[in-house]
N, C-alpha and C positions, 0 to 999 in steps of 0.2 A: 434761396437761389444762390449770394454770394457763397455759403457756407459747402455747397455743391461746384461751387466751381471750385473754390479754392482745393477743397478734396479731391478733385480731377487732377490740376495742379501737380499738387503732392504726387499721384498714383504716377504721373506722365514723368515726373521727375526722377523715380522711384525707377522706371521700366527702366529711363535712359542710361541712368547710373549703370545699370547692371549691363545694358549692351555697351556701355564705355569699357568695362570690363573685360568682357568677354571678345570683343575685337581689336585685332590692331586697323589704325586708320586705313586706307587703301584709296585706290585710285580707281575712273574707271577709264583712262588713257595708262593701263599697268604698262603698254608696251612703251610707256617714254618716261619709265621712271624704274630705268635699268638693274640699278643700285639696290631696292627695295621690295624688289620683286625676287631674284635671285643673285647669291652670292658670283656665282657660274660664270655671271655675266662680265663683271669685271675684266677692261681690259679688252673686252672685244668689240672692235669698233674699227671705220675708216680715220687715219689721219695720226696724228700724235697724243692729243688728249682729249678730253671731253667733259663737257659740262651742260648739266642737266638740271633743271628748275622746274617746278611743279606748285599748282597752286590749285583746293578745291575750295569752293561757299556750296555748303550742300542745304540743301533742305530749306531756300530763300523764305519762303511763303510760309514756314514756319517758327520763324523767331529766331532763324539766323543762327542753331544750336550748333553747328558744325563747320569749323574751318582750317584746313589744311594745308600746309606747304613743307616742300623740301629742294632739299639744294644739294648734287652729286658731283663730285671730281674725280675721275681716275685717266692712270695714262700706265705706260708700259716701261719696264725695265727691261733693260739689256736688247733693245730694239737693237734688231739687224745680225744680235749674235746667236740667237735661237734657232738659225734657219727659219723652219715654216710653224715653230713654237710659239706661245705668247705667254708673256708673263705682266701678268696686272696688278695694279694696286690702285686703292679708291677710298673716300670716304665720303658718306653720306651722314648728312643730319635733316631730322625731321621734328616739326613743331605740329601739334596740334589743340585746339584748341575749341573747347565743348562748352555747352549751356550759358552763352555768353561769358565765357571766363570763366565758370565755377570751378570748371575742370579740365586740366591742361596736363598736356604730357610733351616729353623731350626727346628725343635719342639721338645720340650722335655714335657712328658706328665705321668701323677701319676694316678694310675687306682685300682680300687679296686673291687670285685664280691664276692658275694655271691649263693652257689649251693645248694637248699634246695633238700634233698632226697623225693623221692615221694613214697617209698616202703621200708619194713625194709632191707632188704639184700643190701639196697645203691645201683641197679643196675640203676636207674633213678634218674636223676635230671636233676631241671631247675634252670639253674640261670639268674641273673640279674647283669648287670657289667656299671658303669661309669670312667668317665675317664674326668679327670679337665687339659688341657691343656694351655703352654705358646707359641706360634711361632713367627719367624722370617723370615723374606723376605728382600734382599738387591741388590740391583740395580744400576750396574757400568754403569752409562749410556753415560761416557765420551768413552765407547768403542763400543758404535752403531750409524749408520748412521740414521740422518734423513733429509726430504727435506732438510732444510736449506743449509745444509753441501752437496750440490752438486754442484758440479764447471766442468768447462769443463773440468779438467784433472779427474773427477770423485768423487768421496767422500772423502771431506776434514776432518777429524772430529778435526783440531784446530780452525774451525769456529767456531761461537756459534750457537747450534742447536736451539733458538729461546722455547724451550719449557719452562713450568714452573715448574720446579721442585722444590719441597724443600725440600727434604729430600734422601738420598740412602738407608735409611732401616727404616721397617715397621711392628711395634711388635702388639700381638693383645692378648687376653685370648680368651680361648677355650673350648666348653664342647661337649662328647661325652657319647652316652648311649648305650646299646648293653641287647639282650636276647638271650637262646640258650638254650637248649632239648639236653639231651644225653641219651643213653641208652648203656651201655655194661654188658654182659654177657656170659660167656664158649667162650671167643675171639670172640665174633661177637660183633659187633658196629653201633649203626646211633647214627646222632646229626642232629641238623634245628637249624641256628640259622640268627639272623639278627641284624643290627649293624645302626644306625645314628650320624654321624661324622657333627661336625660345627651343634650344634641343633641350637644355639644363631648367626648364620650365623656373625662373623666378619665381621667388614672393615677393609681394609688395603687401603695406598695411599702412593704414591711418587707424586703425583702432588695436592697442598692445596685446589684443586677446584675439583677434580675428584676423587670421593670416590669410591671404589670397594666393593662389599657386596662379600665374600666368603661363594658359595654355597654349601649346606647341600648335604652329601654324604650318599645315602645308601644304603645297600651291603644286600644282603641275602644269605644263601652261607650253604651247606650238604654235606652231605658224610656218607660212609659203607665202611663197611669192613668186612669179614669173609673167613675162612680158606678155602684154597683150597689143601687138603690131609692132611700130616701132617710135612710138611717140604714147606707150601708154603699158601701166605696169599694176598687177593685181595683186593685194595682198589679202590673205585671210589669216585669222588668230581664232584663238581660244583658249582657256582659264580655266581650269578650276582648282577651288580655292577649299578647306575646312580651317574650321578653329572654334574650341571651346563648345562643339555641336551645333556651329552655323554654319550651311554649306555656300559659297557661291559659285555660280557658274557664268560666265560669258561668254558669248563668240558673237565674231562680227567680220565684215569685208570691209575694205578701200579700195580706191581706185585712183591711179596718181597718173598725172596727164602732162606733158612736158610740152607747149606749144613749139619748141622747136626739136625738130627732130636728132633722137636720141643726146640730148642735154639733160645731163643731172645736175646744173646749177638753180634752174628753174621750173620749179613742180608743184603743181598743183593736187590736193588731197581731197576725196569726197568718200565717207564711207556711212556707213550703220551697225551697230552693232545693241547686243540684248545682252542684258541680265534676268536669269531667268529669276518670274516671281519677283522682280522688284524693279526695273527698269528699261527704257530703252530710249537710245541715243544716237543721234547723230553727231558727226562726226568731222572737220573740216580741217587743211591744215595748209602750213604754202613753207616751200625750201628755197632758199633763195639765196648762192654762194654756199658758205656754213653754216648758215642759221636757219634752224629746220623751228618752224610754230605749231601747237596744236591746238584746238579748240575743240569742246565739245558741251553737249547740254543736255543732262538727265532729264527725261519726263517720266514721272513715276506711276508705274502701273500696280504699285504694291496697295494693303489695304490704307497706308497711310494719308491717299490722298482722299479719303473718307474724310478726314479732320480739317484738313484746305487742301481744293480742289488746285491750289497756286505752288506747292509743296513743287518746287525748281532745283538745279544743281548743276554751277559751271564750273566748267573746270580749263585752266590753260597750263600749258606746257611748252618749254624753248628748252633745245638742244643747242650746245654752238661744237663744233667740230673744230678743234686748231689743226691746223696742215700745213704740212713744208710746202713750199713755194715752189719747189719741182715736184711734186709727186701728184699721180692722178688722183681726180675727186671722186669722191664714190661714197656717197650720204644716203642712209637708207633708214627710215624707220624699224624700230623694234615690234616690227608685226607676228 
């Protein structure tokens, strides 16, 4: 029986390796984690600059193999001299961190966009956004089993695993491009936008004879919004997402509620939203001056919660908006 489970083990290890591979990390709050979703976005926002923080523990009930955060700053140049133009710049870094340690990855990434107006009154633009990335991947492989290392008391790992490795980390450069459509006016909203992550598909390798090409990711992803009375505002989104032959898809509603009538310092957040084939979540959040929070919490519908039925995933997110001291407030989720 030990010698069967230890073999499960291995196989479950085996699988994760490869979707470590084949995905980059993701959110499933994408719309408050601006930066990482689309180059496009850079730059578009109320106030002067903006900063954004994301954090996920996924898969709790399952040994804790997944944990994510990132941290975004952009703000605008040549405010005021564009007319109804915008011009952005941002950088984003992302940590992630797999199989309790075994396997972690880095990116820190430098993004710039520009929003040309498509009408005087500045209610439309389209921008264009890039993004020149560095990352990192590093690989403690003295702490996973492989054939070799199986003996009859079970997996030895002071044996020598017989593989070749030569190296524990694996840097590469990076480039991403992104497009996106906005339209707001009298508080009503849409955007389209779509994003291509890894254009120049990287390789990365821990073994000198086995190269890995890192596949190109791309996202397309909308959303509206408009008021519903005057003390209450509706947002809907949706996602989708490929990479490497994984598809995902989202979409979901919120519903944000302002106890005092038409106030955007103080907001209340209630939504739902689905991944399809693997999740569904609610959704919660509160805006309070600049500081916009978000919470939410995966429960999993996919085959995984076969193995623990406790398989969880939270996730939080703070926006803080800086704003001149005279100019109107006007914070809005990336729905």
């Amino acid at each position: 029986m030990k010698r069967i489970l230890h073999i499960g083990c291995l196989a479950g290890m085996m699988v994760l390796a490869n979707n470590l591979f084949a995905q980059d990390p993701h959110y499933s709050q994408y719309f408050s984690s601006p930066l990482s979703l689309n180059p496009a976005f850079t730059g578009y926002y109320d106030g002067k600059h903006r900063l954004a923080t994301n954090f996920r523990n996924q898969w709790l009930g399952a040994g804790d193999p997944f944990t994510t955060a990132t941290i975004g700053f952009d703000t605008r140049l040549m405010a005021g001299k564009l007319q109804n133009n915008i011009l952005g710049v941002g950088i984003n870094c992302i940590g992630d961190r797999t199989a309790t340690g075994t396997y972690n990855s880095q990116y820190a990434s430098l993004s710039a966009a520009y929003h040309q107006s498509l009408d005087e009154e500045g209610f439309q633009h389209l921008a264009i956004g890039f993004q020149g990335s560095m990352g990192s991947r590093s690989l403690d492989y003295n702490r996973l089993p492989f054939n070799a290392q199986f003996s009859s008391r079970g997996f030895d790992l002071t044996l020598d695993n017989t593989e070749n490795f030569v190296t524990r980390r694996s840097t590469y450069f990076d480039f991403n491009a992104g497009m996106m459509y906005n339209y707001l006016k009298d508080r009503n909203r849409f955007f389209l936008g779509a994003s291509y992550y890894h254009v120049n598909q990287p390789t990365l390798t821990f073994l000198g004879n086995d190269p890995y090409v890192l596949p190109a990711r791309l996202a397309i992803h909308s959303g509206a919004s408009f008021l519903v009375g005057r003390q209450g505002e509706l947002f809907l989104s949706g996602q989708y997402m490929s990479q490497g032959g994984v598809v995902n898809t989202t979409f979901g509603a919120a519903y944000g509620y302002s106890p005092f009538e038409m106030d955007d310092n103080r907001v209340m957040y209630a939504g739902l939203f689905y991944r399809h084939k693997d999740a569904v979540y609610p959704y919660i959040g509160f805006l309070f001056n600049d500081l916009q929070i978000g919470m939410s919490y995966d429960i999993n519908t996919s085959g995984i919660q076969v193995s623990s039925k406790r398989n969880r995933s939270f996730e939080l997110s703070i926006i803080y908006h800086f704003f001149d001291p005279n100019a109107s407030r006007r914070v809005m989720p990336w729905y």
